[in-house]
N, C-alpha and C positions, 0 to 999 in steps of 0.2 A: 645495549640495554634491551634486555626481551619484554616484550609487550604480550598480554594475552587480550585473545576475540573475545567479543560477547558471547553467553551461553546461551546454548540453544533453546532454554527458556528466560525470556526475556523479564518476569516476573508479571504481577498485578500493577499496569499502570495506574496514576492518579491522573485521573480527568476531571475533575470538579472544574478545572479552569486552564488557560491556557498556561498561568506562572506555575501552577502546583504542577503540571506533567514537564514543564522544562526545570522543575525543582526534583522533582522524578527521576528524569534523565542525570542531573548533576550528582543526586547521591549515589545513583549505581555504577559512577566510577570517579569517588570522591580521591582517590587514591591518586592515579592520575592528574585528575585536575587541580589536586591542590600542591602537589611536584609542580605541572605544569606552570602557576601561579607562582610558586617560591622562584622557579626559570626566569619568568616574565617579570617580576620585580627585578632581579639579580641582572638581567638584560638590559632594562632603561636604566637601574642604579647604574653599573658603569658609563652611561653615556652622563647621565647628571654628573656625575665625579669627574669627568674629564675637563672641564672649562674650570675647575676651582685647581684641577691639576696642573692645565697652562698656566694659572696664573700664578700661580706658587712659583712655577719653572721660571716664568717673565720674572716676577719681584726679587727672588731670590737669586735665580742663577744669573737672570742676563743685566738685570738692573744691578744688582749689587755687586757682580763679576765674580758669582761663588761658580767657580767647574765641578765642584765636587755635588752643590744642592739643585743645580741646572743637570747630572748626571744624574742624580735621584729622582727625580718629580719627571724625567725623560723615563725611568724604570718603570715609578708607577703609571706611566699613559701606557706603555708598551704592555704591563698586567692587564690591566683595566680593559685595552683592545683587546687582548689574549680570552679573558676571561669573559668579553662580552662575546666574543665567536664564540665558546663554548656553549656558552648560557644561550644563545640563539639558535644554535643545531637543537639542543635539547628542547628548549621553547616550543620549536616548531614541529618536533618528532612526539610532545606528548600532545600538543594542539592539534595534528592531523589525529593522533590516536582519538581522542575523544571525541573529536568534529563524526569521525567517517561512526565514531562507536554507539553515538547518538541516532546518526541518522539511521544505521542496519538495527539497533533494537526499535525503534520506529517502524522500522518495514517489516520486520518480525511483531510487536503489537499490529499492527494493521491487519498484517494477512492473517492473523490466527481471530481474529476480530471477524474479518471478511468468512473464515472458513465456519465460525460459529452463530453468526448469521446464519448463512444456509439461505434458502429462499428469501429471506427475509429480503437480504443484501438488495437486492432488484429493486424492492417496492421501497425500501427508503432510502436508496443513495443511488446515484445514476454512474456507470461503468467510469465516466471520464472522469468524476470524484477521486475513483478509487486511483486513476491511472493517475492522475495531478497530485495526489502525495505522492507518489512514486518518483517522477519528473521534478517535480518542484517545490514537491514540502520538505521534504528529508534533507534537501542541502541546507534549509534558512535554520530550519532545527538545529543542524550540525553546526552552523555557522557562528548559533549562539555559545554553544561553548568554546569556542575557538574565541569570541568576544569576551568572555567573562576572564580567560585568559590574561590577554592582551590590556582589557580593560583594566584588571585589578592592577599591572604594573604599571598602564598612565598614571592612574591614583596614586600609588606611592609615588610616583616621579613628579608628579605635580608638589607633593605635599614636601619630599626631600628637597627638591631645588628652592620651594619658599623660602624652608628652613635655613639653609643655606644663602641666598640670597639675603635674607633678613641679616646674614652675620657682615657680609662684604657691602652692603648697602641696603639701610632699611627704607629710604625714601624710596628706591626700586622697587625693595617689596612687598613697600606698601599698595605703590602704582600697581605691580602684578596681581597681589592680592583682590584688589577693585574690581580689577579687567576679567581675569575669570571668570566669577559670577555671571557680568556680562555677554561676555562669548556666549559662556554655555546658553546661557535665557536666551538669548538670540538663536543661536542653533537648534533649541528645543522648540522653539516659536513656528522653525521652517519645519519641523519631526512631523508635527499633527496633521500638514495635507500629504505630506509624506505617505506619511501611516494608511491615511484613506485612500490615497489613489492605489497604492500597493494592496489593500485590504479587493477595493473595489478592481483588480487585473485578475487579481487570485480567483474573484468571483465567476468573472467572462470565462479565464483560462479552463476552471472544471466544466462550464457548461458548452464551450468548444468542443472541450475533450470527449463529452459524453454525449456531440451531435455526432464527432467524426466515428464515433466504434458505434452508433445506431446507425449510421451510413454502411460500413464497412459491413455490419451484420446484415443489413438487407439489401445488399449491393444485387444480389439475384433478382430480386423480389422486386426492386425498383427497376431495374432492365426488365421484366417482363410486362411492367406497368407502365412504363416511359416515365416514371419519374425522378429519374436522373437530374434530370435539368434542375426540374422545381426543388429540390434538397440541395443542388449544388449551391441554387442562388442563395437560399438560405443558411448555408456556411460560409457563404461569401462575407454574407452580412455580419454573420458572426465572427467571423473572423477583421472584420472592418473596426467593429466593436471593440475587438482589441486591441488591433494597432492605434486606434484613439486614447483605449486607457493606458496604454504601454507610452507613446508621445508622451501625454500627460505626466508618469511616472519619469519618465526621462526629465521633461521640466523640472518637477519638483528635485531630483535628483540631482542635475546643474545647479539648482541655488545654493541646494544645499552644500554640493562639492565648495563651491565658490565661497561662500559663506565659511566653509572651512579653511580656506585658502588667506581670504581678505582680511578675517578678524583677528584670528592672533596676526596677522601682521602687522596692522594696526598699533596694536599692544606693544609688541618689538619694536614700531619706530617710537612708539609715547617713550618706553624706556631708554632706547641706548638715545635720544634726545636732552633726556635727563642726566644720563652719565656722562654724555658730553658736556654738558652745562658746569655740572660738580667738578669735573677732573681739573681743568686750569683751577679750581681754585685749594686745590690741593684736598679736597673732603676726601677722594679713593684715590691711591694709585692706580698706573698703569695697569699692573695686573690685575685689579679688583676692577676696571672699567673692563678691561677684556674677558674679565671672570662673569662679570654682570651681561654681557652682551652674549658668553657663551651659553648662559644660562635659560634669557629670553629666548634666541633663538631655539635654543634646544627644546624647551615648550611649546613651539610650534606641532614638534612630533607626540607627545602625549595628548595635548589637547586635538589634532586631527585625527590620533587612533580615537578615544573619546566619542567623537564625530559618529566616527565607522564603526565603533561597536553600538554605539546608537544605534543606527539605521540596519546596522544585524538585528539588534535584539526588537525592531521594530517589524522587520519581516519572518524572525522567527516565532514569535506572538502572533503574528495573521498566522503565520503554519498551523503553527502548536494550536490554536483556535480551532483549526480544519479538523486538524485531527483526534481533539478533543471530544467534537463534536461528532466523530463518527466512531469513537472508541465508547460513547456516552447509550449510541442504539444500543437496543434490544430485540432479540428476536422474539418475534411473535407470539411464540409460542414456549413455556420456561423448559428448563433442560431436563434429558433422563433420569429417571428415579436411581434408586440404586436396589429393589427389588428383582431377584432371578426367575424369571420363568420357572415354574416348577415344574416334573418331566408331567406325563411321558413325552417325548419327542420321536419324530419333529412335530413343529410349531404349529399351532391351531389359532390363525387369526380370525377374529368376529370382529361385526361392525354392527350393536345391535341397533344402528337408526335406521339400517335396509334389512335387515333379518340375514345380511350375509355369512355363512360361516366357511371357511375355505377347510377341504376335506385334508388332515395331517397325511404327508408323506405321498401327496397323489396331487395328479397335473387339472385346476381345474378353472375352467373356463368362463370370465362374467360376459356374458353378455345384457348386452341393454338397448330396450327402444331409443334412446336420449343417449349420444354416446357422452353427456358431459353429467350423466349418471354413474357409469362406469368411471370415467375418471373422479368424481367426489367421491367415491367409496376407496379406491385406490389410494387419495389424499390420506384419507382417515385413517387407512390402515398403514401407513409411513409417518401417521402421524404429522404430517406435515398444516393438518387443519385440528383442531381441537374438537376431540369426540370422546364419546363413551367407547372407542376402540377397547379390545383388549385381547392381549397374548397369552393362549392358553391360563386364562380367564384372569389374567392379571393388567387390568387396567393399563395401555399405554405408557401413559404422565410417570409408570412407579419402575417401567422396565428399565433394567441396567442395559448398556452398551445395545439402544434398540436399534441404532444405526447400522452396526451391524450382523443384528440378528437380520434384521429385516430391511430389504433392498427393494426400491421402487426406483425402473427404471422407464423414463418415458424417453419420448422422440427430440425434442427440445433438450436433453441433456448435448455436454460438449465434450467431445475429443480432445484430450489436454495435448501441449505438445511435449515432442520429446520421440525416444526411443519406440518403435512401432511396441515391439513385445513388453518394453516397461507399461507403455499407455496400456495396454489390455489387461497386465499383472495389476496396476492402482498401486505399485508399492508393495505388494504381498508375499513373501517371500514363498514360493514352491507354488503360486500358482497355476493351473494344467491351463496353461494359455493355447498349448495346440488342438488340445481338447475339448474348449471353448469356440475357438475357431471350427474345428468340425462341427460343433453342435450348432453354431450359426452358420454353416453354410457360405464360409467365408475363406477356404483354401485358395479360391481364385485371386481373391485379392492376394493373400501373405505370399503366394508364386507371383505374380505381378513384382511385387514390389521389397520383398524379404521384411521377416520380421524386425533386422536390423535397420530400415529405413526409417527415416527421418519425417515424423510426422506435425507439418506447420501447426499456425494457429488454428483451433477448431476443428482441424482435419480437415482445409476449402479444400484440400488437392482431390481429395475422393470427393464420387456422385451421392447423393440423397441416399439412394438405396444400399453403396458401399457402408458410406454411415451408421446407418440404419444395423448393418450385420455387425459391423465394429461394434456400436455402443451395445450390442446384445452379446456380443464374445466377451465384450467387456461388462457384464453383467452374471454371464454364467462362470466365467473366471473367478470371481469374486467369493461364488457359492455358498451365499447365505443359507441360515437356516427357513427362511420366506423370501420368496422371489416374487416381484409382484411387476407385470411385463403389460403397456399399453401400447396398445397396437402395433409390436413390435416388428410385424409384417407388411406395412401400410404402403412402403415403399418400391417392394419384391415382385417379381414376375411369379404366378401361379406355379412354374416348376421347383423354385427355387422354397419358394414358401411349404409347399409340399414335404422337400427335403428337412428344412428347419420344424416344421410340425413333428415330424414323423422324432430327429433327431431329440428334440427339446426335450421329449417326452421319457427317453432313453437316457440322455445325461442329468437330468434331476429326478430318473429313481431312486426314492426313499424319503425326497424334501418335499417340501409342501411349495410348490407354483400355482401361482393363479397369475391367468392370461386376460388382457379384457380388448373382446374384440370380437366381431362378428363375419369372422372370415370361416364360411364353412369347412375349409380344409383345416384351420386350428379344432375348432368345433369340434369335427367328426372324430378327431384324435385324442381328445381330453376327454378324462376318466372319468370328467361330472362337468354338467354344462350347466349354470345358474342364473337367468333369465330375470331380468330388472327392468321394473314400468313404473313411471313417476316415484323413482326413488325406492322402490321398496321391493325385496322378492317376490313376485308372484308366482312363479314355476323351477323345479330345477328337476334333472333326468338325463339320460344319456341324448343326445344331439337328435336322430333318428326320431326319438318318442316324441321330444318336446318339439319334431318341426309335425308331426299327425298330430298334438294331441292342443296346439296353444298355436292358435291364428298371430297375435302379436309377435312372438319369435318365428314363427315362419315370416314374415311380414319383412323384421328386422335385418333375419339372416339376408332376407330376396334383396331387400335393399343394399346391404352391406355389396355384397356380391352384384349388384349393377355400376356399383359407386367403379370397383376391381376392373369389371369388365371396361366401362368407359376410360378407366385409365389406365387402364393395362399395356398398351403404346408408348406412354410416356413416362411408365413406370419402367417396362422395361427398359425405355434407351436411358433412362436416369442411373437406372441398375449398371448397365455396360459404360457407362461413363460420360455418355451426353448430355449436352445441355446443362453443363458444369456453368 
């Protein structure tokens, strides 16, 4: 039987609620699961058919001494086994299909959730959210369908054996009929701390997750601070936190096992009690007591699947919740228009809340008194803050595809892993990744290491200042029609920086760059220098003019350039690989 993957588009989740996205998941492979379902019926029906099958064989072949109806009713157990091994491979081949189908269009809606956030993602969900669906939601998800399966054949098995039982003794099933109800209410009584302790693990486990990847991200930065220690103990704790809620959930989960265990047995001894009582007085035969007794027993097995599709469907509902709830964000800011740029090209971005205008097709340089001047305008013209930005005089909010018109690369971006020249290409087909590399001043490393190396998480294996040249090869790779670069040299030793000036300048002739940064070697090299004091252009001119002719940019650049000099020692050893 061939089975086909989820497609690569997962569709428009429904998140209004935890039931509507696992109502979501159920219709988009209604196909499957309801195969799987007719399996799952057709699987317990033969086990119910089997005790009404001995007992026909008992009353008829061996009680009455028929060889020929003790030879038939032996046939049909042998079918019945036959045809429940079938029903059970298949059972289980269309329940994994849609278990494992669930949880990958789940991690497919997350991650393309995750990529359409964008900034957002950081300020309202914390990394270890995102890593705990990954880990932990996507199985209870998948598990629900794998339940609904299983579930719907206890249900017919429960409701077949009644029927049945009602024909071969009705005082039995009446007594089973009673007991049910009961079970179940009692089982559903233990569901509810259930639910909370599992709801309340789910809660710890994401906020675990999201101390251990804030640890791991500033693992540098806390070794140079000594606060190693003080973060350790404070994962300790959190981590203590969970193995409490985790205990807890164990509890709950022992009664409730036992509870499935205890109660229909109960049930089984009230009945075959009863059938023993009837039989001496001749009310059932032999085989309608062994028939009754088969029956009981046998409802042991649907009413404990029952159990476990509960406590599925109970922690796929905490899932489904998690993930509802972060399929329900919004990012910030609403999406690209669908408005083209109109030419001439290339791009001419403005920012008019600082009078900035970046010069089309030429390399030009913001500087600014306030370096967190320069990067709010940078914001604005990626769009990443909501302004009156506009592209070649078309309002941001209406540009089509401005993501990748226009590229804003800062120092905080990450190194993805993977293949070294895939990571620099971003997926682009024919991108000049060697070429990018020359223009950052980054041959040393690709000789280091080849482009076909294996680049971890984040890139930890390289220094600050290797980073630094990567995320800028991987920026001029990309070769937007607007390149927008913050202080993409911050990390670099003066000669290296020198070389990437002189390069940068060379490889995006014709596009429109704008650099922001107040390193006089960028400076002296860019075709227009643009000069920013409390938020607004006061100056712009070649480098030279504006350091005789505007005290504040001389002022800025001197500054910038002391900031270089004092760290110029440990920019360099960061550059050659120290102090990793």
């Amino acid at each position: 039987m061939r089975t086909a993957l989820p497609a690569p588009d997962p569709g428009i989740p429904d998140h209004r609620s935890p039931g509507r996205y696992l109502w979501w998941l159920a219709r988009l492979q209604a196909g499957p699961l309801l195969r799987g379902i007719g399996w799952g019926v057709t699987w317990m029906a033969c086990m119910a058919l089997a005790p009404a099958a001995m007992g026909r064989a008992i009353d008829e072949g061996v009680r009455g001494k028929d060889a020929g109806a003790l030879l038939l009713w032996s046939g049909v157990l042998l079918g019945l086994g036959a045809l429940q091994a079938v029903s059970t491979a298949r059972r289980h081949r269309l329940a994994t299909l849609v278990r494992l189908a669930a949880a990958y269009r789940t991690v497919q809606a997350v991650t393309r959730q995750a990529t359409r956030l964008g900034a957002t993602l950081s300020r309202r969900s914390g990394a270890g959210e995102v890593v705990s669906v990954g880990i932990y939601d996507i199985s209870h998800i998948g598990d629900v369908m794998d339940g609904v399966i299983r579930g719907t054949g206890a249900v017919a098995a429960i409701v077949a054996v009644l029927v049945l039982l009602a024909a071969a003794s009705p005082p039995s099933a009446l007594v089973t009929l009673a007991g049910i109800p009961v079970v179940l209410a009692a089982g559903a009584l233990l569901l509810r701390p259930h639910h909370r302790h599992s709801e309340r693990l789910r809660e710890l486990v994401g906020d675990l997750n999201t101390r251990a990847t804030d640890i791991v991200a500033g693992l540098r930065v806390l070794r140079g601070i000594g606060g190693e220690e003080l973060f350790a103990e404070r994962y300790r704790a959190q981590s203590q936190r969970v193995r409490r809620a985790g205990t807890r959930l164990a509890r709950s989960e022992a009664l409730l096992a036992g509870a499935e265990a205890l109660l229909p047995g109960l049930l089984v001894a009230a009945v075959v009690w009863l059938g023993a009582r009837t039989a001496p007085a001749g009310s059932i035969t032999p085989g309608e007591l062994v028939t009754c007794y088969g029956y009981v027993i046998f409802l042991t097995l649907p009413m404990a699947t029952l159990g476990e599709v509960a406590d599925k469907i109970t922690r796929g509902r905490v899932a489904a919740a998690r993930v509802a709830r972060f399929l329900a964000l919004e990012p910030e800011l609403p999406g690209c228009g669908t408005v083209t740029p109109p030419p001439p090209l290339p791009g001419t971005p403005a920012d008019p809340g600082s009078g900035f205008v970046a010069r089309a097709g030429r390399l030009t340089a913001l500087a600014a008194a306030d370096p967190a001047d320069a990067r709010a305008i940078a914001d604005r013209l990626g769009r990443y803050t909501d302004s009156e930005a506009t592209y070649n005089g078309v309002p941001l909010r209406e540009v089509a595809g401005l993501r990748e018109r226009i590229i804003v690369a800062v120092n905080e971006d990450v190194l993805l892993s993977g293949r070294l020249a895939d990571v620099l290409a971003c997926g682009r087909p024919g991108a000049s990744v060697r070429e990018a590399v020359h223009a950052a001043a980054a041959e040393d490393i690709v000789m280091a290491v080849g482009l076909d190396a294996r680049v971890g998480e984040a890139g930890r294996e390289f220094s600050g200042g290797q980073r630094q040249r990567l995320l800028l090869a991987r920026a001029l790779a990309a070769d937007p029609e607007v390149l927008v670069l913050v202080e993409p040299t911050s990390a670099v030793d003066a000669h290296t920086e020198a070389r990437i000036a002189e390069r940068l300048r060379r490889a995006r002739a014709g596009r429109t760059t704008v650099v922001c940064t107040t390193s006089p070697l960028i400076l002296d090299r860019a075709d227009h220098v643009v000069f920013v004091a409390d938020g607004r252009v006061v100056a712009e001119g070649p480098h030279r003019v504006l350091l005789a002719a505007e005290p504040r940019y001389a002022a800025a650049v001197a500054r910038g350039s002391a900031l270089e000099a004092s760290d110029g020692p440990a920019r360099i050893g960061e550059q050659e690989g120290e102090g990793r």
